[in-house]
C-alpha positions in Angstrom: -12.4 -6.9 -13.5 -11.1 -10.4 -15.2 -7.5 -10.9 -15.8 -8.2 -10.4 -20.0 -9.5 -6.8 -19.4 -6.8 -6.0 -16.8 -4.3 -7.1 -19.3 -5.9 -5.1 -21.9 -5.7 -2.0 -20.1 -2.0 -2.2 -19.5 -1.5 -3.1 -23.0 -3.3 -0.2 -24.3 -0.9 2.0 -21.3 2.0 0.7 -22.3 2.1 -0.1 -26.2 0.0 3.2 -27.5 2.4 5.2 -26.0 5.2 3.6 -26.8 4.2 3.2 -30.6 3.0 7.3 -30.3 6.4 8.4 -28.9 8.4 5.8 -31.6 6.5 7.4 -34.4 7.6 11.2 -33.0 11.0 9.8 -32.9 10.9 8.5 -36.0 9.5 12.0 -37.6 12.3 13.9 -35.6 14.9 12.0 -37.5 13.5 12.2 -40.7 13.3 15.9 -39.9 17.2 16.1 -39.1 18.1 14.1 -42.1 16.0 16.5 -44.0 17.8 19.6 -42.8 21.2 17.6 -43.0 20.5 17.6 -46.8 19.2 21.2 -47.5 22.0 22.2 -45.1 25.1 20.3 -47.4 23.4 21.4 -50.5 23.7 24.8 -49.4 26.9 25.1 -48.3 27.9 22.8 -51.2 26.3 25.0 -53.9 28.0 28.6 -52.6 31.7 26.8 -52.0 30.9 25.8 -55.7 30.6 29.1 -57.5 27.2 30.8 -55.0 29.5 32.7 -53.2 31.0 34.6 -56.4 27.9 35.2 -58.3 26.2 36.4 -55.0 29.2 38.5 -54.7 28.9 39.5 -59.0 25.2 40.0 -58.7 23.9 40.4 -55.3 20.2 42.3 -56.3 19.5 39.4 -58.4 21.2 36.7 -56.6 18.7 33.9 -56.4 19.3 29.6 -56.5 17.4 28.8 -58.4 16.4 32.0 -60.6 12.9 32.4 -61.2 12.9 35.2 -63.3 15.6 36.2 -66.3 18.4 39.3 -66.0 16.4 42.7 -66.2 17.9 45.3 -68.4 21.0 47.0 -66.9 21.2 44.1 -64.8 24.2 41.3 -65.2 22.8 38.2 -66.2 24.2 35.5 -63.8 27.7 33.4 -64.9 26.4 30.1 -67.0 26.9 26.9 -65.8 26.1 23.5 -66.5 23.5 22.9 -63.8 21.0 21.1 -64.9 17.9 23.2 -62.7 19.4 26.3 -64.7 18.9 24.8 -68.2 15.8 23.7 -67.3 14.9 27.4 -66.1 16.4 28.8 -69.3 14.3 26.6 -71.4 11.1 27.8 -69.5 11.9 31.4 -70.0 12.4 31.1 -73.4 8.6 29.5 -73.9 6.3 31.9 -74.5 3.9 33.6 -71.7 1.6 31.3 -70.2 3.4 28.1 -71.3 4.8 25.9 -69.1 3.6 27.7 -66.1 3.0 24.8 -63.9 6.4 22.9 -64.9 7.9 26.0 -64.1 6.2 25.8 -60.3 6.9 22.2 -59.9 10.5 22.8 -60.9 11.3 25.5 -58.2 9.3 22.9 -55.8 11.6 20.2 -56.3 14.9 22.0 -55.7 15.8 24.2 -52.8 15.8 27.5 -53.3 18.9 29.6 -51.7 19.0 33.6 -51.2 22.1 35.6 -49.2 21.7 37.9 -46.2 25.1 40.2 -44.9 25.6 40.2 -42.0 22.9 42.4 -41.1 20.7 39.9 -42.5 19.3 42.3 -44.5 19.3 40.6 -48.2 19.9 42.8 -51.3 18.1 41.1 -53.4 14.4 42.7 -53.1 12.2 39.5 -53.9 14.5 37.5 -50.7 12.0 36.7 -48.3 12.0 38.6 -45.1 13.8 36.7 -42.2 11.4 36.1 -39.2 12.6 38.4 -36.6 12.8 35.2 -34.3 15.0 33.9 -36.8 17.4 37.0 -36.2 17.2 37.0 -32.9 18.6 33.6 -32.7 20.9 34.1 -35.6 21.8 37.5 -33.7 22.6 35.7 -30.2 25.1 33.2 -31.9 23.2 30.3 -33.5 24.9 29.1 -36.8 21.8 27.1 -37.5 18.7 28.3 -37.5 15.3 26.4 -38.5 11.0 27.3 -39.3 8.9 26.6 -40.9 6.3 28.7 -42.8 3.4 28.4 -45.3 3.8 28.4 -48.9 2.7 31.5 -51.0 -0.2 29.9 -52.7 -2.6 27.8 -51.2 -2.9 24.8 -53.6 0.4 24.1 -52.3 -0.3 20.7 -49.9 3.5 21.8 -47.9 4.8 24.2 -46.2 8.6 25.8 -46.5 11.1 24.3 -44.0 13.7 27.0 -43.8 17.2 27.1 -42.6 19.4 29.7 -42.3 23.1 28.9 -41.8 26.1 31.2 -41.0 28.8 30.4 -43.7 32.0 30.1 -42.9 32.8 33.6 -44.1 32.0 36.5 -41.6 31.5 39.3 -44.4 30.0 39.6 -48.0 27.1 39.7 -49.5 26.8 36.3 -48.4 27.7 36.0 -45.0 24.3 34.0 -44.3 22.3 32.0 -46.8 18.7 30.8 -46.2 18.2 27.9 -47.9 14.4 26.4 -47.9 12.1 23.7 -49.7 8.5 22.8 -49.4 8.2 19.5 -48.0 5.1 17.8 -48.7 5.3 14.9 -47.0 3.2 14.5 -43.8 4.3 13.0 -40.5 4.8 9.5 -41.6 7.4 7.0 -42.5 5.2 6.2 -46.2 4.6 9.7 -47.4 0.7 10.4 -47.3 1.0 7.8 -44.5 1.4 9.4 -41.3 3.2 7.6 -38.3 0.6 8.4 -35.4 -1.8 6.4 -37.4 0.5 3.8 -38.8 1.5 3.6 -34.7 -2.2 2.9 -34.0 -2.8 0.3 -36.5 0.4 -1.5 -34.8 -0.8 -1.0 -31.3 -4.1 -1.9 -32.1 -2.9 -5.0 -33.5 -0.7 -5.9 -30.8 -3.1 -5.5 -28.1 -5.9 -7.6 -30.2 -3.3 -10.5 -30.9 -2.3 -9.8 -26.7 -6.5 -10.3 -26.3 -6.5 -13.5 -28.5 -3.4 -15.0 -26.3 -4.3 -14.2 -23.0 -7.9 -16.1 -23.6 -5.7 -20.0 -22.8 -4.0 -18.2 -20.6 -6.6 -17.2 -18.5 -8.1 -20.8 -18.8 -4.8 -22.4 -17.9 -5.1 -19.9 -14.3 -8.4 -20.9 -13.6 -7.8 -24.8 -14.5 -4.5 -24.2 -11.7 -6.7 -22.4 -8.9 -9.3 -25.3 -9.2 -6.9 -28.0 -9.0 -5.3 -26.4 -6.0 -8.7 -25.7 -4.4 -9.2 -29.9 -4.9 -5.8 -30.6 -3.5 -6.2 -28.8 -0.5 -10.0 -29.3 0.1 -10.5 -25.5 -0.2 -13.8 -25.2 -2.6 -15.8 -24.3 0.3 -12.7 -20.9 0.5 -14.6 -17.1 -0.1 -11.9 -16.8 -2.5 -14.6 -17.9 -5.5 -16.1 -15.1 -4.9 -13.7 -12.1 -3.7 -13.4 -9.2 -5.9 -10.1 -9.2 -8.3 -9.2 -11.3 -11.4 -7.9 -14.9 -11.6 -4.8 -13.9 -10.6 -5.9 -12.4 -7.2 -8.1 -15.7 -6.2 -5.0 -18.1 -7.4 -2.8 -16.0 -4.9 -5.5 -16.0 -2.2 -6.0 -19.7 -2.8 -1.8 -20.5 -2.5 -2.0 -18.4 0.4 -4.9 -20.2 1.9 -2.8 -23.6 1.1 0.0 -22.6 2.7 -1.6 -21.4 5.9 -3.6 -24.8 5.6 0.5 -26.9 4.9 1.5 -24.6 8.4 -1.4 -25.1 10.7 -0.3 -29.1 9.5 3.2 -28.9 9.8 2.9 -27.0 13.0 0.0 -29.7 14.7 2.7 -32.5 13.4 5.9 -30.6 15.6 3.8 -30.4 18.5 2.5 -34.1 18.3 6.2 -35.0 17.7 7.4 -32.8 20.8 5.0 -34.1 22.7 5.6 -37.7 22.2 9.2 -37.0 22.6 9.0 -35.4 26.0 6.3 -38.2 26.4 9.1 -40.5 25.9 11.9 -38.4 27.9 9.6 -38.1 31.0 8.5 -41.6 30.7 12.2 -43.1 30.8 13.4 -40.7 33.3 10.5 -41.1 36.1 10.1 -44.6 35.7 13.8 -46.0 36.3 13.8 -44.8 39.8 10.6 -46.9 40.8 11.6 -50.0 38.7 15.0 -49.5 40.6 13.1 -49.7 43.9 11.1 -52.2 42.9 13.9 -54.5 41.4 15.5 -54.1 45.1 12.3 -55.1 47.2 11.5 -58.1 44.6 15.5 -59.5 44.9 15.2 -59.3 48.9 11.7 -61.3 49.1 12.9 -63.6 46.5 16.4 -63.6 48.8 13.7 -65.0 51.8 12.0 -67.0 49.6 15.1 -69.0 48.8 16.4 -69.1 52.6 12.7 -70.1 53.5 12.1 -67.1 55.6 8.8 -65.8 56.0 7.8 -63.4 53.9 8.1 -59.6 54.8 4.4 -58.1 54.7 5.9 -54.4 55.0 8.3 -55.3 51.9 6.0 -56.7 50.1 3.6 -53.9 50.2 5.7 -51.7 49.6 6.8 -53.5 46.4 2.9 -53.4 45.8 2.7 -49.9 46.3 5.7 -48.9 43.7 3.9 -51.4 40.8 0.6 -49.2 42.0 3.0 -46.4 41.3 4.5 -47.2 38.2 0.6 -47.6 36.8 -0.1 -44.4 37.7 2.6 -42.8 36.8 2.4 -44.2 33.0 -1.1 -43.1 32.4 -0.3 -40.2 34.4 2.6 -39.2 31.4 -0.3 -40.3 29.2 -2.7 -37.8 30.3 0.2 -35.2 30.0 1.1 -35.9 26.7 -2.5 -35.7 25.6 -2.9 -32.5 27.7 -0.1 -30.8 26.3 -1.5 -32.2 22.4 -4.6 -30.4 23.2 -6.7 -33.4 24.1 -8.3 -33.7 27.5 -8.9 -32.1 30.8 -7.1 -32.6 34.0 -8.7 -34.0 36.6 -8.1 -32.7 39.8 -8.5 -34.0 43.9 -7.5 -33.6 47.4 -3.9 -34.9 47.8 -2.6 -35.2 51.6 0.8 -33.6 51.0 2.0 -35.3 54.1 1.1 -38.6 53.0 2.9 -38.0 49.7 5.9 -36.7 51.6 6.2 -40.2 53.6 5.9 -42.2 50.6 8.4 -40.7 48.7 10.8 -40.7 51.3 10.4 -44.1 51.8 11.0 -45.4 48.4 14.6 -43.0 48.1 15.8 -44.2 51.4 16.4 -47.6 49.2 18.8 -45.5 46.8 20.3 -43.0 49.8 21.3 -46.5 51.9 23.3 -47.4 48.9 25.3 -43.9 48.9 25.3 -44.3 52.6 23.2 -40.8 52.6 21.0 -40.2 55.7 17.5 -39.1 53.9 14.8 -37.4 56.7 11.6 -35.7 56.6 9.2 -33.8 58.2 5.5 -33.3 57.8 2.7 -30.9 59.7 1.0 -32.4 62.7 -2.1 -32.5 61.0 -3.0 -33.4 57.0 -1.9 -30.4 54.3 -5.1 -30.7 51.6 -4.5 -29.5 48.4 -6.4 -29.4 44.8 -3.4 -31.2 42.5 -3.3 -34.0 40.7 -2.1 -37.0 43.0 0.4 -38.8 40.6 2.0 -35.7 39.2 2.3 -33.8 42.8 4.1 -37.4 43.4 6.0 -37.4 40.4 7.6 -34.0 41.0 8.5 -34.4 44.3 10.4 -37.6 43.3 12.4 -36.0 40.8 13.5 -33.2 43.5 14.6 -36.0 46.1 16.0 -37.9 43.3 18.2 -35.0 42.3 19.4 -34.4 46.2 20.3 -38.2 46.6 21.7 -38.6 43.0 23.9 -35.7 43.2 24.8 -35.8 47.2 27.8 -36.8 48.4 28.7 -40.1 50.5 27.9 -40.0 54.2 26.2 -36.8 53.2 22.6 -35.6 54.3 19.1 -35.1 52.6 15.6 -33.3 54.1 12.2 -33.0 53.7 10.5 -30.2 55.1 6.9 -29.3 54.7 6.1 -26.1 56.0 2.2 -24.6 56.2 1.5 -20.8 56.5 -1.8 -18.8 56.5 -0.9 -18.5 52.8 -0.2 -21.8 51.6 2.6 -24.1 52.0 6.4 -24.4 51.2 7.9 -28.0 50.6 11.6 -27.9 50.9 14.3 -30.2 49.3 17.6 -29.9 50.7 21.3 -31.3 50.6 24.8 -30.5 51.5 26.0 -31.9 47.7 28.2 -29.5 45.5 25.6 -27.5 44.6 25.9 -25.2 41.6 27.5 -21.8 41.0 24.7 -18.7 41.9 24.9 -18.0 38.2 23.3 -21.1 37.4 20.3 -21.7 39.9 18.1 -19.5 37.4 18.8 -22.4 34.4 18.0 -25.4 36.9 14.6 -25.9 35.4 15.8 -25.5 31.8 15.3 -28.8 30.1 18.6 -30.2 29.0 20.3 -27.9 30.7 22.9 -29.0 33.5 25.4 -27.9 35.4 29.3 -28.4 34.7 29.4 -29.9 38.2 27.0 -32.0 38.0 28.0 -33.1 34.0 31.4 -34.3 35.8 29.7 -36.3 38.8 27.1 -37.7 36.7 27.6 -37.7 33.1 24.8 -39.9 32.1 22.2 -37.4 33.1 19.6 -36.2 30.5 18.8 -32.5 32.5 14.9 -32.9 32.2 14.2 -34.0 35.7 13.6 -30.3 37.3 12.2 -29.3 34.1 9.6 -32.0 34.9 9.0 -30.2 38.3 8.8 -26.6 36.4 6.0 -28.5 34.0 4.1 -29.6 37.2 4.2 -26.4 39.0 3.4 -24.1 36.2 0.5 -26.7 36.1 -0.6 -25.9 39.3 -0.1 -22.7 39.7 2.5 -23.3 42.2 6.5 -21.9 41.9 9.7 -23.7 42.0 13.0 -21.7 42.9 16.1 -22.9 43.9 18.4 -21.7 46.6 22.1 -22.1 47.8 22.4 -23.9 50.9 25.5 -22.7 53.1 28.5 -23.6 53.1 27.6 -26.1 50.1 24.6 -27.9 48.8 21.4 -27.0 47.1 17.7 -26.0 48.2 14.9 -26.9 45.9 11.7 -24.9 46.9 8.0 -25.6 45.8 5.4 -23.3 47.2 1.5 -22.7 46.4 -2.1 -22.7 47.9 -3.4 -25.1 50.3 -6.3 -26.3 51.5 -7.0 -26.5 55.1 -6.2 -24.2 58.2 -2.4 -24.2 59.0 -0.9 -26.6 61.7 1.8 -26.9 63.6 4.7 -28.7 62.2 5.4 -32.7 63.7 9.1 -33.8 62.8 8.9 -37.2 62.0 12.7 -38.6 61.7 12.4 -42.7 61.3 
């Protein structure tokens, strides 16, 4: 169903009813104005002199009369009533003139007879009151209302009665029914009635509603289309779902606006990832250009004294520029892994070897602090299935941690356990350490310690969430201990890849 015939429909619900029940409210009024007047002409016409000739004459009482006074019966007082001159004059014409003036006459005024209070009237040509009338006259109602057919049937009314309790309880003419044919049919315009007037306005509403709603409908199916070529959605099933244009302009918003989330969405993640990109790449970097600054100004120290050259600092200034390569495509391949680009690639990594080498390069930083840093590997290589740089990279930000937060003179570890399970690298130092509350939020990034936002204000917090990132990676876990009486105990534990050996300190 289109939009036009929808709207059709509810037009036809709502405006034939509403013109149906105006036209009914309409004819109810008219109706109450019409009793309103028979009901002061009747109390004014027996306050003006009805209530003493119905009291003089009450077997003849009759407003108006229809017949002359019968012999031995008192002709009614004369007034100057115009309906009763009228009468007179027509029952002074001869028989059978002036018949149908005479009808039309007692037509066009109301007619008025008495009742006592039994509501019995005395006057024998009274009509009979319907016994639903006296019921409701004899229960308390001052007002009571019918209607009823006329006596002949030429008539094109019918009698609206009303019988009123006067505001004398006894008499003659305790009650009055006062009545008057009312030939006008349900209708504001006479012969007119309302139910049909009320159709001709609906009718024409709803046709001129029709006529309207055609550019209307246009203008809706102009929108959808230019929304559907803004957002590339022609190829959308919304062309041809079931409902009118309104239903496929809604369906084609709400297929733009899942379109302007999936977008706005992809853009956060690409701008998260390059942030952390950047975060990660500044914090993991400035250790090995710090080592590497160090080792270049002590060969360039015997360069200038014209000592020979140091092949064992020299490599190892090699091995942190081999480092820092790996590392940046390393963060590379991260932030492209975490954008959804990419696989990782993994390989055997010698944990042992990795162990050594990062040791080595934060023994540079822990002279400086005058910390002692020691390690100690198994006897034999610990295989795993990691990625090389990143297993490197978050093993550096753990040591880094337990030198940068240690105190002077203080002491660092390395211990790499093997079990039949796997293995468990230790990180340990008798630093601060942190309140137990706070060992669950180490990883958190951003998050830091009070302690160590006092001893090191210039810290950023994402180093251990680095380490979280890497492990979750690997399916490894990171946890954190307290190390009595003070210092902290970073743990990282997973599967392995070769038989366990025994452990081989090596202390250099």
């Amino acid at each position: 169903m289109n939009l036009r015939a929808r709207l059709l429909l509810v037009l036809v619900g709502v405006f034939v009813p509403a013109a149906a029940l105006a036209a009914l409210w309409h004819e109810h009024m008219v109706e109450q104005r019409f009793d309103a007047s028979l009901s002061a002409f009747a109390r004014a016409r027996m306050e003006s002199g009805g209530r003493v000739q119905a009291e003089e004459a009450p077997f003849v009482f009759q407003d108006p009369p229809t017949r002359g006074p019968r012999r031995g019966e008192r002709p009614l007082p004369p007034g100057e009533d115009v309906f009763e001159r009228m009468l007179r004059e027509e029952f002074e014409r001869p028989a059978g003139e002036g018949a149908s003036a005479r009808d039309t006459l007692a037509r066009e005024r109301p007619q008025l007879w008495a009742y006592p209070p039994a509501l019995q009237s005395l006057n024998p040509s009274a009509p009979a009151l319907p016994s639903t009338a006296r019921d409701k006259a004899a229960a308390g109602d001052t007002v009571v209302t019918w209607y009823e057919p006329t006596a002949t049937a030429s008539d094109s009314g019918e009698w609206r009665c009303l019988l009123l309790k006067m505001d004398w309880d006894t008499g003659p003419a305790a009650w009055v029914l006062v009545r008057r044919v009312r030939t006008r049919d349900l209708g504001p315009f006479g012969e007119v009635e309302s139910l049909w007037l009320a159709g001709m306005v609906a009718f024409v509403l709803v046709g001129a509603a029709w006529l309207a709603a055609g550019p209307l409908v246009r203008r809706v199916r102009a929108l959808d289309a230019s929304v559907r070529a803004t957002a590339d959605t022609t190829g959308s099933s919304a062309v041809g779902m079931a409902g009118d244009e309104l239903d496929r302009l809604s369906h084609t918003f709400d297929e733009v606006m899942s379109a302007l989330r999936a977008q706005t969405q992809a853009t956060a993640e690409r701008e998260q990832t390059l942030r952390s990109f950047v975060e990660n790449t500044a914090h993991d970097t400035g250790l090995p250009l710090t080592v590497l600054h160090s080792q270049l100004a002590r060969l360039r120290e015997d360069a200038t004294a014209k000592r020979p050259v140091d092949q064992d600092r020299l490599r190892a200034a090699l091995e942190e520029l081999q480092y820092l390569s790996s590392l940046l495509r390393n963060l590379s391949a991260v932030a492209a892994l975490e954008a959804g680009e990419g696989q990782r690639v993994r390989s055997e990594v010698d944990l042992n070897a990795v162990v050594e080498r990062v040791a080595l390069r934060h023994r540079v930083i822990a002279e400086q602090k005058s910390i002692t840093l020691e390690y100690a590997t198994p006897e034999a290589p610990l295989l795993v299935q990691a990625d090389p740089t990143l297993v490197e990279q978050a093993l550096n930000n753990l040591v880094h941690n337990a030198v940068r937060y240690g105190h002077p003179n203080g002491h660092v570890a390395l211990v790499l356990n093997v079990h039949a399970q796997g293995f468990e690298l230790r990180v340990m130092d008798d630093g601060a350490g942190v309140q137990p509350a706070e060992l669950q939020h180490l990883a958190e990034r951003s998050w830091r310690a009070d302690a160590a936002r006092s001893r090191v204000p210039d810290g950023k917090g994402i180093g251990l969430a680095i380490v979280r990132d890497i492990a979750a990676q690997h399916q490894w876990d990171l946890r954190f201990e307290a190390v009595e009486p003070h210092g902290l105990c970073a743990i990282l534990s997973g599967s392995r890849g070769t038989p366990a050996t025994a452990t081989r300190a090596a202390v250099c």
